[in-house]
C-alpha positions as CSV (number, residue, x, y, z in Angstrom):
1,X,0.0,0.0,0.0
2,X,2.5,2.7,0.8
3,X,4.6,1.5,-2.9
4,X,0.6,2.7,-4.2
5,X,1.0,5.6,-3.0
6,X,2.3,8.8,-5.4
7,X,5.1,10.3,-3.9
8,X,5.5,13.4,-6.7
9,X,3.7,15.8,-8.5
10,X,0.4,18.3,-7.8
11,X,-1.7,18.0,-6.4
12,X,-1.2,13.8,-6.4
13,X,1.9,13.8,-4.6
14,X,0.6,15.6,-1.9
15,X,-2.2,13.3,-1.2
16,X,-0.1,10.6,-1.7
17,X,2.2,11.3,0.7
18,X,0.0,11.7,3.2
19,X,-1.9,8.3,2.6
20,X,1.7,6.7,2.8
21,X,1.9,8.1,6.5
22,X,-1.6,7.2,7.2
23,X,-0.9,3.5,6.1
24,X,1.7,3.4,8.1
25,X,0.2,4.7,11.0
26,X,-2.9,2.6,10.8
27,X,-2.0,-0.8,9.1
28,X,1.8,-0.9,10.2
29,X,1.4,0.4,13.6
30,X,-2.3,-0.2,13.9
31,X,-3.0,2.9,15.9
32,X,-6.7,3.0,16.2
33,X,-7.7,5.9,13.4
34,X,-9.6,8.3,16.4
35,X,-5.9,8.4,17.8
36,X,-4.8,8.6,14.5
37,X,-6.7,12.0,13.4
38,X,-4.9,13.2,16.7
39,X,-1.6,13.1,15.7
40,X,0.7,16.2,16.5
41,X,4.1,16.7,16.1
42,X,5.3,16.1,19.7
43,X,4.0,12.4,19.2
44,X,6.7,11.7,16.6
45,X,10.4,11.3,17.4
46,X,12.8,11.1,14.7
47,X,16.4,10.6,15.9
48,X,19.5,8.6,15.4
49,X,18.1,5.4,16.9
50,X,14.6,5.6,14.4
51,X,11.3,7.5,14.2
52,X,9.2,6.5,16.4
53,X,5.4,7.4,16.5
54,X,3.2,7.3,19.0
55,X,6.0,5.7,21.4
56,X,5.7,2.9,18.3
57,X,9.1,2.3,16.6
58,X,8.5,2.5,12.7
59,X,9.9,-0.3,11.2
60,X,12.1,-0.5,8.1
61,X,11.4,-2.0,4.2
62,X,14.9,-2.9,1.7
63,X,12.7,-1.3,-0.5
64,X,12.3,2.6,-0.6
65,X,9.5,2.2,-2.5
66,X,7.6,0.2,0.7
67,X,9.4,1.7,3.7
68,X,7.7,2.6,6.3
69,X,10.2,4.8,8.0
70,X,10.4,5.9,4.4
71,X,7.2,7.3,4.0
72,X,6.8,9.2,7.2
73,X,9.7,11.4,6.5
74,X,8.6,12.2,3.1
75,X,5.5,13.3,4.6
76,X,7.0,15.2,7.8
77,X,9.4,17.5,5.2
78,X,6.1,17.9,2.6
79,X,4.2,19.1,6.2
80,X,6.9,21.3,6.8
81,X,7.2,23.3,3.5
82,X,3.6,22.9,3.1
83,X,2.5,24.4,6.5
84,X,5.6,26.5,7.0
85,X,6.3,27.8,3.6
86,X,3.2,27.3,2.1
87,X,0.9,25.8,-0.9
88,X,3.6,26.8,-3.6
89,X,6.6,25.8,-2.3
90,X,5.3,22.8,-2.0
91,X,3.9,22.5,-5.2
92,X,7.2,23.4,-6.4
93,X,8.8,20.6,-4.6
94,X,6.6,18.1,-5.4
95,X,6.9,19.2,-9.2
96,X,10.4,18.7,-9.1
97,X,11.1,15.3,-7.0
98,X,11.9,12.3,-8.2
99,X,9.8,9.3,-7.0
100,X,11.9,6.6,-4.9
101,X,13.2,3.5,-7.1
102,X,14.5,-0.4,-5.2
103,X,18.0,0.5,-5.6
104,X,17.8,4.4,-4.5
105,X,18.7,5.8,-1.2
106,X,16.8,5.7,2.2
107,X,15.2,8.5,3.2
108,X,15.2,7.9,7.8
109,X,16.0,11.3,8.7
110,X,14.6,14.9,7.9
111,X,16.4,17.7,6.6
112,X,16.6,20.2,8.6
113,X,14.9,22.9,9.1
114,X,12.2,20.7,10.7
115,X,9.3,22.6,9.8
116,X,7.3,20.3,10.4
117,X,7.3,20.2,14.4
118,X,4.9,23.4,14.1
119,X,1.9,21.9,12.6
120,X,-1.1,22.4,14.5
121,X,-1.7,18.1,13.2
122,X,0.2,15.6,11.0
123,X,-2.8,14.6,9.1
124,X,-4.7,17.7,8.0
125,X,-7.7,17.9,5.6
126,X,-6.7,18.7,2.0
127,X,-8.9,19.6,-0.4
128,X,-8.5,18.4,-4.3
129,X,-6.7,21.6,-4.8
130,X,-3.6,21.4,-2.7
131,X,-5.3,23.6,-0.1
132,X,-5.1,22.7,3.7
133,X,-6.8,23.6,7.0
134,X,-3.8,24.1,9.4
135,X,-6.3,23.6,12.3
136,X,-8.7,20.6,11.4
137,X,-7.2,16.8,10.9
138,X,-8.8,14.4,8.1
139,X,-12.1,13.6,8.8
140,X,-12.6,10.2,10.5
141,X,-15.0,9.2,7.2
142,X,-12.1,10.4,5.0
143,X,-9.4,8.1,6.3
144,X,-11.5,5.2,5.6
145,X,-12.1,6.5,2.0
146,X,-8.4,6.7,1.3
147,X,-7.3,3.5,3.0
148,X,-10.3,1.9,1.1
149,X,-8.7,3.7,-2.5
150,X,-5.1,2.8,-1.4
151,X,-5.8,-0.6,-1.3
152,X,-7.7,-0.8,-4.2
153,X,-4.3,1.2,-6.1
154,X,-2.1,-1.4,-4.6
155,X,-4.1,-4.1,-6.0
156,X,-3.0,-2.8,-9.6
157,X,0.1,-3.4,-11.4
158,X,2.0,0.0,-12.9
159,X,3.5,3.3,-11.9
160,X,1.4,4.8,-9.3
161,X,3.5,8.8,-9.5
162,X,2.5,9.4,-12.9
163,X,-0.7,11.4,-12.9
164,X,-3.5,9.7,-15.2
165,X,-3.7,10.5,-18.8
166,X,-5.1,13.4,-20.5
167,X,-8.0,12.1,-22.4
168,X,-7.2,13.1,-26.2
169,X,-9.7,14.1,-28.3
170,X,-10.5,10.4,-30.3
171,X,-10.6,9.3,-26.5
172,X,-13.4,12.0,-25.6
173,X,-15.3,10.6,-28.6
174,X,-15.4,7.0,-28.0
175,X,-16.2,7.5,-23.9
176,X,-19.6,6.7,-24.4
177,X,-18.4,3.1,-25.8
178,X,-15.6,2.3,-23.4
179,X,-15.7,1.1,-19.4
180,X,-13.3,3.6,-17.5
181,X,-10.4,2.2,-16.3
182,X,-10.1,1.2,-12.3
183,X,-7.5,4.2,-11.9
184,X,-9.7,6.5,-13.7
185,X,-12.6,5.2,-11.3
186,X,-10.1,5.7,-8.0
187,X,-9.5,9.6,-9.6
188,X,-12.9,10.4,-9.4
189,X,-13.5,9.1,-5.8
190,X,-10.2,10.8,-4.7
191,X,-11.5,13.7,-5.7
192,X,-14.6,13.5,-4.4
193,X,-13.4,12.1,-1.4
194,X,-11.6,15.8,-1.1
195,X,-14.7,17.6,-2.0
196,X,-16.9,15.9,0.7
197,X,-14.1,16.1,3.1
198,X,-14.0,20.6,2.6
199,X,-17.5,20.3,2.4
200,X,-17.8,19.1,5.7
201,X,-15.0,21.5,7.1
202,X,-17.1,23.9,6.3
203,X,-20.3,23.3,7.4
204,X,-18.6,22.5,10.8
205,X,-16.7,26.0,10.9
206,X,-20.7,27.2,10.1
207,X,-21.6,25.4,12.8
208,X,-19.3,26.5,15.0
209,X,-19.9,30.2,14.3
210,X,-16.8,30.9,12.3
211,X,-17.2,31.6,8.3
């Protein structure tokens, strides 16, 4: 599941990276999700001996690609630039990585600065845009939806960075004739997986008084 998961690119590489770290947390370490959608900063260690979260060591993979240690520091550094620097930079960085191959390096500790340890929450709700609430985690409802898609992605042989096709025109024309493809199908519910997810941050911040 965390191999499924994109690790480049906009806004792909942004969910992406934050599924990876929400596998880990929920399949690898099995940290029920309520605790999960709590997540802050201080509840994550990364030092010379590891990264621990949750008190949990994270264990290691051969493979970049499936490493679990991996994955949550990609998605500590993304936090970082992302809540520290902003949407762009991170857009920018994302644009311009390079996914993880079997035979590149490990990635076990974070550059520094460690933006990061200033998020308000490790797993905040992003919409399909790119945009985050610094304040409000992933909705409970939403990390089933992802886990449920990452699995389904992991279940399917191919490159899982590179952003589906643009249809071309003769492809427009024969849509009415042809079954979408399971990654076309998983698109669609990522996004509206995002959608629902704002959606809901917003009514609750109506709810709550604050428009």
């Amino acid at each position: 599941m965390i191999a499924a998961c994109a690790t480049r690119g906009w806004p792909h590489g942004l969910h992406g990276r934050r599924d990876a770290f929400l596998v880990v947390a929920t399949v690898v370490l099995d940290l029920p999700q309520a605790r999960v959608r709590e997540l802050v900063p201080a509840a994550v260690i990364v030092d010379d001996e590891g990264v621990r979260v949750g008190a949990q060591p994270v264990p290691v993979d051969v493979d970049p690609r499936r490493c679990p240690t991996c994955a949550v520091v990609r998605w500590l550094e993304l936090l970082g630039v992302l809540d520290g620097l902003g949407r762009g930079s991170a857009r920018m960085d994302l644009t311009r990585a390079h996914a993880p191959t079997a035979t590149g390096p490990h990635r076990h500790q974070c550059r520094a600065p460690q933006r990061w340890c200033a998020a308000a929450t490790l797993l905040p709700a992003i919409d399909r845009y790119g945009w985050h609430d610094d304040y409000r985690p992933i909705t409970a409802r939403t990390i089933r939806t992802r886990l449920a898609l990452t699995a389904a992605r992991a279940s399917q042989p191919g490159e899982h960075d590179s952003p589906p096709d643009v249809p071309t025109v003769r492809t427009r024309a024969a849509a009415g004739r042809e079954t979408p493809s399971l990654d076309q199908v998983l698109t669609l519910l990522d996004s509206i997986a995002d959608d629902a997810d704002a959606l809901n941050d917003r009514i609750i911040a109506l709810l709550e008084g604050n428009p």
